[in-house]
VEXGU-493424 format. One record per residue (C-alpha): z negated, x negated, y; residue number from 0; residue in one letter. Coordinates in steps of 0.1 Angstrom, whole numbers. Layout:
N
<<Z,X,Y>,NUM,A>
...
REM end
This chain:
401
<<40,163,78>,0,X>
<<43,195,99>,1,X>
<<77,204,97>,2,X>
<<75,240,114>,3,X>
<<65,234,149>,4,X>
<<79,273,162>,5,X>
<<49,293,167>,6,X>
<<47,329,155>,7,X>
<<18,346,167>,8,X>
<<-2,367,144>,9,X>
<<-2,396,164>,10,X>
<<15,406,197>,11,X>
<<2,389,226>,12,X>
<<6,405,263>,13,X>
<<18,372,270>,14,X>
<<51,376,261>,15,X>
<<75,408,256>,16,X>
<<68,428,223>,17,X>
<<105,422,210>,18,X>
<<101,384,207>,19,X>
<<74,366,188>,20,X>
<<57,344,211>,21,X>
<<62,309,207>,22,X>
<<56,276,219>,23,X>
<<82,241,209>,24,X>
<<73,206,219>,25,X>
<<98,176,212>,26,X>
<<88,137,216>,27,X>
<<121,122,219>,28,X>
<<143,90,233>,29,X>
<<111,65,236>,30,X>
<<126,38,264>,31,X>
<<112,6,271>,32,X>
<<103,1,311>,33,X>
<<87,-30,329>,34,X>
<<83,-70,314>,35,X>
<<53,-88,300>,36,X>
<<21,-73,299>,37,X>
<<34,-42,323>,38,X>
<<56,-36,300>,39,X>
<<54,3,283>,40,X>
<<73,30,263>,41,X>
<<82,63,280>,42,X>
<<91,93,263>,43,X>
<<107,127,264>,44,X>
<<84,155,261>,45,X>
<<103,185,260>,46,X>
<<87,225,255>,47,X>
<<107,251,247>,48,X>
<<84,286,251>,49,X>
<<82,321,263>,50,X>
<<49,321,271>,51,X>
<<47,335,311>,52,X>
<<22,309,319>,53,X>
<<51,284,318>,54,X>
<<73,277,346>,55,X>
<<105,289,326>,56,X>
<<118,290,287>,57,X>
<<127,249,292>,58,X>
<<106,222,305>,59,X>
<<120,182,304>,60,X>
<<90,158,311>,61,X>
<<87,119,311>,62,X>
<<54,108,294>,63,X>
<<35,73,281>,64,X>
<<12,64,255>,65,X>
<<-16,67,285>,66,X>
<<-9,106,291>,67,X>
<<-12,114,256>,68,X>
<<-44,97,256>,69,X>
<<-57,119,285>,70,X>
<<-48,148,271>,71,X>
<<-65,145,242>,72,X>
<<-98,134,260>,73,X>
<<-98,162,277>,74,X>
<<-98,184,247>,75,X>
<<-120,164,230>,76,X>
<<-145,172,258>,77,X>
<<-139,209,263>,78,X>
<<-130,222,229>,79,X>
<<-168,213,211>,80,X>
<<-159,222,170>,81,X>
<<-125,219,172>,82,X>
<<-112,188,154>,83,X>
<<-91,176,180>,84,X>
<<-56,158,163>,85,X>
<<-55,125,163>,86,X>
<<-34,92,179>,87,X>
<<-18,65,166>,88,X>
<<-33,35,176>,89,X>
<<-22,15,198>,90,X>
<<-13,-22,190>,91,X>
<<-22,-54,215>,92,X>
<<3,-76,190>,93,X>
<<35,-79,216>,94,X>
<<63,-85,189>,95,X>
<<52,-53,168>,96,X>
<<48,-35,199>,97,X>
<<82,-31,207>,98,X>
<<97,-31,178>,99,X>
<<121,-6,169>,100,X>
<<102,7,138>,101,X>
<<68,3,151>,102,X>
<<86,23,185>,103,X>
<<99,49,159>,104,X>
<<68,53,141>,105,X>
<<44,60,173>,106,X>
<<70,85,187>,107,X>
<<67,108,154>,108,X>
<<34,102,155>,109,X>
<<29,116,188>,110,X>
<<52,141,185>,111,X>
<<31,155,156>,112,X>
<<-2,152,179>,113,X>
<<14,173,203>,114,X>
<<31,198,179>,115,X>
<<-3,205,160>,116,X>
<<-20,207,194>,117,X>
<<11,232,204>,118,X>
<<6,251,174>,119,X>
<<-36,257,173>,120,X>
<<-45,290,183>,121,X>
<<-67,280,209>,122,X>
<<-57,248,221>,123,X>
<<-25,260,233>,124,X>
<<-40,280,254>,125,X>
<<-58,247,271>,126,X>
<<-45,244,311>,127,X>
<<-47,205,300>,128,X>
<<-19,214,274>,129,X>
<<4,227,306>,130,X>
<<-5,201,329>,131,X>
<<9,177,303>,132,X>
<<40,195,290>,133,X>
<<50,208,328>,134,X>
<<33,183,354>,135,X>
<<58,158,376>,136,X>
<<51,119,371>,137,X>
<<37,116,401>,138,X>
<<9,141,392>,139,X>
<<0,127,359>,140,X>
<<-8,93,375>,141,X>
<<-29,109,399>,142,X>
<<-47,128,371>,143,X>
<<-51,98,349>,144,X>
<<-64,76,379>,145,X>
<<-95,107,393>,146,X>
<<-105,109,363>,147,X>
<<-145,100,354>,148,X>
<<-174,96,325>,149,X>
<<-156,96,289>,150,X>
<<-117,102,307>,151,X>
<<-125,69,326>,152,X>
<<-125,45,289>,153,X>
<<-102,25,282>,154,X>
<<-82,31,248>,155,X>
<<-104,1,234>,156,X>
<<-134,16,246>,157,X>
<<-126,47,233>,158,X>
<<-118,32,198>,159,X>
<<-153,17,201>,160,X>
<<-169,46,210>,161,X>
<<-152,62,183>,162,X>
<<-168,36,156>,163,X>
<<-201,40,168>,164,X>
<<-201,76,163>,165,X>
<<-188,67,127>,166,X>
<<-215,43,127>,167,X>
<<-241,67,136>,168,X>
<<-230,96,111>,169,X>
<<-234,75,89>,170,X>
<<-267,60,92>,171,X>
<<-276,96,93>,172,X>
<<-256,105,62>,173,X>
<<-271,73,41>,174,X>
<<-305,80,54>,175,X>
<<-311,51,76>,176,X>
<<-320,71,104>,177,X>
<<-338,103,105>,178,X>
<<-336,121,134>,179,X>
<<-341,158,137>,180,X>
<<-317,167,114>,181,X>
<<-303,201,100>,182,X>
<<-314,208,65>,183,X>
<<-287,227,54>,184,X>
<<-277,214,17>,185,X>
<<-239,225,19>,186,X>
<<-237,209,54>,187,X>
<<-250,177,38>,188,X>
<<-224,181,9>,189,X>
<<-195,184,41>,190,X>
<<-206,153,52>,191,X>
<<-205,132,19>,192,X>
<<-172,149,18>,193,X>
<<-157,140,45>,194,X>
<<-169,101,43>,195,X>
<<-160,99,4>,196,X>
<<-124,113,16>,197,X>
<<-123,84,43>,198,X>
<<-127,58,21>,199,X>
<<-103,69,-11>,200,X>
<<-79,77,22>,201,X>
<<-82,44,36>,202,X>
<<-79,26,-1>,203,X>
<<-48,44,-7>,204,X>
<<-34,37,27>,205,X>
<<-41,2,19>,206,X>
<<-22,-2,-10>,207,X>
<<5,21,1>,208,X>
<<11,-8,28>,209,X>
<<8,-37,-4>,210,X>
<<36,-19,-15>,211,X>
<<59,-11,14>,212,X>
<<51,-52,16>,213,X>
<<62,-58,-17>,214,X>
<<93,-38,-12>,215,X>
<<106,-57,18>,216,X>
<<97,-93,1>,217,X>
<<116,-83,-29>,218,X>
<<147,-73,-3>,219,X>
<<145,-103,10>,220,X>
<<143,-124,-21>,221,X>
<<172,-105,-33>,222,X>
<<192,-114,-1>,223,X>
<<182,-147,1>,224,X>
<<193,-150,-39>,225,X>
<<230,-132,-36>,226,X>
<<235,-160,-10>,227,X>
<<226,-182,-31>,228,X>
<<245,-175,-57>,229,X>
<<280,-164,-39>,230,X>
<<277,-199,-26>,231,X>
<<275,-213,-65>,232,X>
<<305,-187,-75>,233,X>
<<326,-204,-46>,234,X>
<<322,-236,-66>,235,X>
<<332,-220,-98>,236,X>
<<365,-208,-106>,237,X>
<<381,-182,-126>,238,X>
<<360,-155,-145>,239,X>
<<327,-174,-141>,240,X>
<<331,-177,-104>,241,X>
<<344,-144,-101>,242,X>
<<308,-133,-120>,243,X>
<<285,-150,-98>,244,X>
<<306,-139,-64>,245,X>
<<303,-101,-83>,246,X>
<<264,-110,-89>,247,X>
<<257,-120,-55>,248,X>
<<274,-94,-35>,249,X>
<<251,-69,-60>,250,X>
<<221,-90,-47>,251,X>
<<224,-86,-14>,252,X>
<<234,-45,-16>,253,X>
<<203,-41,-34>,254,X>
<<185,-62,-8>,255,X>
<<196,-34,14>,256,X>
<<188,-4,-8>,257,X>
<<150,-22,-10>,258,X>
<<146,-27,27>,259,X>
<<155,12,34>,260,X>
<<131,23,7>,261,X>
<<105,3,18>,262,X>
<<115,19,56>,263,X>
<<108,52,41>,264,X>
<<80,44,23>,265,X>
<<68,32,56>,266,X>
<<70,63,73>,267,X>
<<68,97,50>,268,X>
<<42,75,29>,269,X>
<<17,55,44>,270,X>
<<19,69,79>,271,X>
<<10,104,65>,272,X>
<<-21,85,48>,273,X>
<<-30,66,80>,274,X>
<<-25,98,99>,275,X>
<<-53,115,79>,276,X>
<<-74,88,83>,277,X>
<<-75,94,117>,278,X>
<<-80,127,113>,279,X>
<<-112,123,91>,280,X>
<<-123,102,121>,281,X>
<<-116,129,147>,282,X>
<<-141,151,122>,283,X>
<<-167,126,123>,284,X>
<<-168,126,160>,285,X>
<<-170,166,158>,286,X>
<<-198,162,134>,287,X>
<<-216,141,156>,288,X>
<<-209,168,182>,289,X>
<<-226,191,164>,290,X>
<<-257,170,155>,291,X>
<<-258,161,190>,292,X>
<<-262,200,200>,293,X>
<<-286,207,170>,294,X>
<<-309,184,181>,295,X>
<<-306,196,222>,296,X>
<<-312,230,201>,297,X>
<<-343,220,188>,298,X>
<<-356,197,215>,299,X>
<<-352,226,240>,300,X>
<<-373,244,217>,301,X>
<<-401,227,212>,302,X>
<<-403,220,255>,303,X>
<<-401,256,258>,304,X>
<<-428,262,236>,305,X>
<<-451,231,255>,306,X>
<<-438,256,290>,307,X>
<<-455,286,278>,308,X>
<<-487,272,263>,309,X>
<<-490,258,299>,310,X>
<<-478,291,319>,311,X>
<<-501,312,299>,312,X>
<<-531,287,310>,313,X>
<<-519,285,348>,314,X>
<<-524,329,341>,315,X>
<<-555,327,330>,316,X>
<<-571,312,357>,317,X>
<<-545,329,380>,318,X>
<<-536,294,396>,319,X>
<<-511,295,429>,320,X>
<<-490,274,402>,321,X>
<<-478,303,382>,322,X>
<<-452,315,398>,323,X>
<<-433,276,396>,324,X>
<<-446,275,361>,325,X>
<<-426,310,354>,326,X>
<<-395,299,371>,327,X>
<<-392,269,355>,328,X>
<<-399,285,324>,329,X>
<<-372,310,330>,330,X>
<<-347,282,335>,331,X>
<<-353,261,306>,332,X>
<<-351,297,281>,333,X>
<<-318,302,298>,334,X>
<<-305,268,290>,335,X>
<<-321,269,252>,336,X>
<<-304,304,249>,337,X>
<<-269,287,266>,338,X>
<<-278,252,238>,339,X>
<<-281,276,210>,340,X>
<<-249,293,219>,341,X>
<<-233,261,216>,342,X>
<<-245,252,186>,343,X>
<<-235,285,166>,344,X>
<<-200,283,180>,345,X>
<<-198,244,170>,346,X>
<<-208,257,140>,347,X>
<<-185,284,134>,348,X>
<<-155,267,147>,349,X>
<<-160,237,127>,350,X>
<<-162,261,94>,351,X>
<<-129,279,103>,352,X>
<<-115,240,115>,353,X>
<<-123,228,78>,354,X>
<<-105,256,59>,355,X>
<<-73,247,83>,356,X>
<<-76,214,75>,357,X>
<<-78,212,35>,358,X>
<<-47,238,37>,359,X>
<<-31,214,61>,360,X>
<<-42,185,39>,361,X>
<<-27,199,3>,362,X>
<<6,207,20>,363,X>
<<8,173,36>,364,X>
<<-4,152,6>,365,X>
<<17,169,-17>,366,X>
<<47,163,4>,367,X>
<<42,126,9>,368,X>
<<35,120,-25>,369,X>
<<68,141,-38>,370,X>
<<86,119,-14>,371,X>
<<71,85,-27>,372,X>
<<78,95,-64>,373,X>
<<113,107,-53>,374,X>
<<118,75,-36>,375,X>
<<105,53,-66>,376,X>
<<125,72,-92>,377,X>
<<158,72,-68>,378,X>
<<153,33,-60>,379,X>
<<146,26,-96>,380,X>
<<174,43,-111>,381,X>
<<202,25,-84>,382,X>
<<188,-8,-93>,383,X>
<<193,1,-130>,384,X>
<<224,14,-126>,385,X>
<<239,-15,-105>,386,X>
<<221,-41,-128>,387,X>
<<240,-19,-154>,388,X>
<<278,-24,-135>,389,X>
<<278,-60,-140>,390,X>
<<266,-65,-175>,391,X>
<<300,-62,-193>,392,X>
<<314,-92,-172>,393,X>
<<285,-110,-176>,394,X>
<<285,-102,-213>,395,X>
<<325,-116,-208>,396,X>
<<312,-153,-193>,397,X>
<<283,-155,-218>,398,X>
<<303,-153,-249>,399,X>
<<340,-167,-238>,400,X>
REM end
């Protein structure tokens, strides 16, 4: 994943002296475990390191939860239309994997890359929402989280819902179930097909990177389970034979260990990069919604506009006392086409410059987690052959005395 999370501007910003690079840091660190039962919730250390003058100072320690995160990136979701907003980890109702240490472990890098590649975008870190959350007391946040209305209101569940309908609704549009008014751009429809072809070979390859992070751990454990086992037979044996099987089963078991770490890593620099992105395909699917949303307020705005003047230039004609209401509302409803077309263009310029971000993004990221996974396979594969290995010339010994 994003390993680089120090900012360096691409040209000097009066933000910051001339002689330093500006730059903004975020760390999500030291997850604790507050309140019992179903109260019960992880809190976090968010802390920003920056010289940007907007900030209250070059160091800022914050406590935040799994609810803040969320508010933050509804609100960026609703005020930065064509930006592909980063995405969450989801959050689990199951209690024992909740609070697990590795599941605990895995949603604090998570988040930690949320906030880093919001930290890092040119134009979300320049978001007042971004400083509220990095700098804002506890106190404050709660009272943020609790005014707030419309989308910010939703539950995490309802979000996640409202999420899948607009994945259901792209999609009806993409598969031609629907037709509503539609932009007939072919390149735009190619992006589409695209981005719902990637989601699914994603989401296959996530799946089977989980089979084998599975298979890894099962294997560990049959391996512990078996060097039990057979310690317990050597203790029954004596001399060489005994001392074999006592050699065998310790071997077991050390393996069992090397298996259960792989499978860890696996976990987390494998299939939690390929979950990541499908979550971030997602978060483009609601942008691409966005934009179809606006096309069609475009086009709708349009066509009313053009009913408005049929009807003003009839009111001039026969110079009715109506004009003047006619020409007013006319006015209005050119100024908010002009204001939807605006929208539009930028939805559709941003999302263009987005996309080339995210395919670099995308080949750096993949081709990291897969040089980790083949690293990982070839290191596990070559300790289990060269313990296996160790123990064949005094197995070799017992077999032919």
């Amino acid at each position: 994943m994003e390993q680089n999370r120090t900012l360096s501007g691409s040209s000097q910003s009066p933000r910051s002296p001339s002689s330093q690079p500006p730059y903004l840091s975020v760390s999500v660190t030291d997850p604790v475990k507050l309140g019992n039962g179903v109260q019960a919730y992880i809190s976090y250390r968010v802390i920003t390191k920056t010289n940007f003058p907007e900030y209250q100072g070059p160091e800022k320690i914050v406590i935040r939860r799994y609810s803040d995160f969320i508010w933050l990136r509804d609100r960026l979701f609703e005020k930065y239309k064509g930006i592909f907003i980063p995405p969450l980890p989801e959050k689990s109702a199951v209690e024992k994997f909740r609070f697990s240490a590795e599941f605990i472990e895995m949603r604090r890098q998570a988040l930690d890359i949320f906030v880093n590649r919001i930290a890092s975008h040119h134009a979300l870190q320049q978001s007042e929402d971004l400083r509220t959350f990095l700098q804002a007391d506890e106190e404050t946040m709660d009272r943020l989280r609790a005014h707030e209305t419309g989308i910010f209101k939703k539950k995490p569940a309802d979000l996640m819902q409202m999420f899948k309908d607009v994945q259901s609704k792209v999609s009806d549009v993409v598969l031609g179930k629907e037709k509503p008014v539609e932009e007939s751009d072919p390149e735009y429809e190619k992006l589409k097909h695209y981005i719902f072809e990637l989601e699914n070979h994603l989401a296959e390859a996530q799946k089977h990177a989980y089979r084998l992070v599975k298979r890894h751990r099962e294997l560990g454990q049959s391996l512990s389970d078996f060097g039990k086992a057979v310690k317990l037979l050597g203790a029954c044996e004596g001399n060489s034979l005994g001392k074999a099987f006592s050699e065998l089963g310790a071997k077991s078991e050390t393996l069992s260990v090397k298996l259960q770490k792989e499978a860890h890593q696996l976990l987390m620099n494998f299939e939690e990069p390929l979950k990541d992105y499908v979550r971030a395909v997602q978060s483009i699917k609601a942008t691409i919604t966005e934009r179809a949303n606006a096309f069609r307020r475009q086009c709708e705005l349009t066509e009313t506009i053009k009913l408005k003047e049929i009807n003003l230039n009839k009111l001039s004609l026969i110079r009715s006392d109506k004009v003047g209401e006619a020409e007013m509302e006319y006015n209005e409803l050119k100024a908010e086409s002009e204001e939807a077309t605006r929208l539009f263009e930028s939805i559709v310029r941003l999302m263009n410059e987005e996309l080339v971000n995210f395919q670099e993004r995308k080949t750096l990221d993949m081709g990291i987690a897969f040089n980790e996974f083949a690293r990982g396979q070839a290191r596990l594969a070559n300790g289990i052959a060269d313990a296996w290995r160790s123990l064949l010339p005094k197995l070799d010994a017992c077999s032919s005395s």
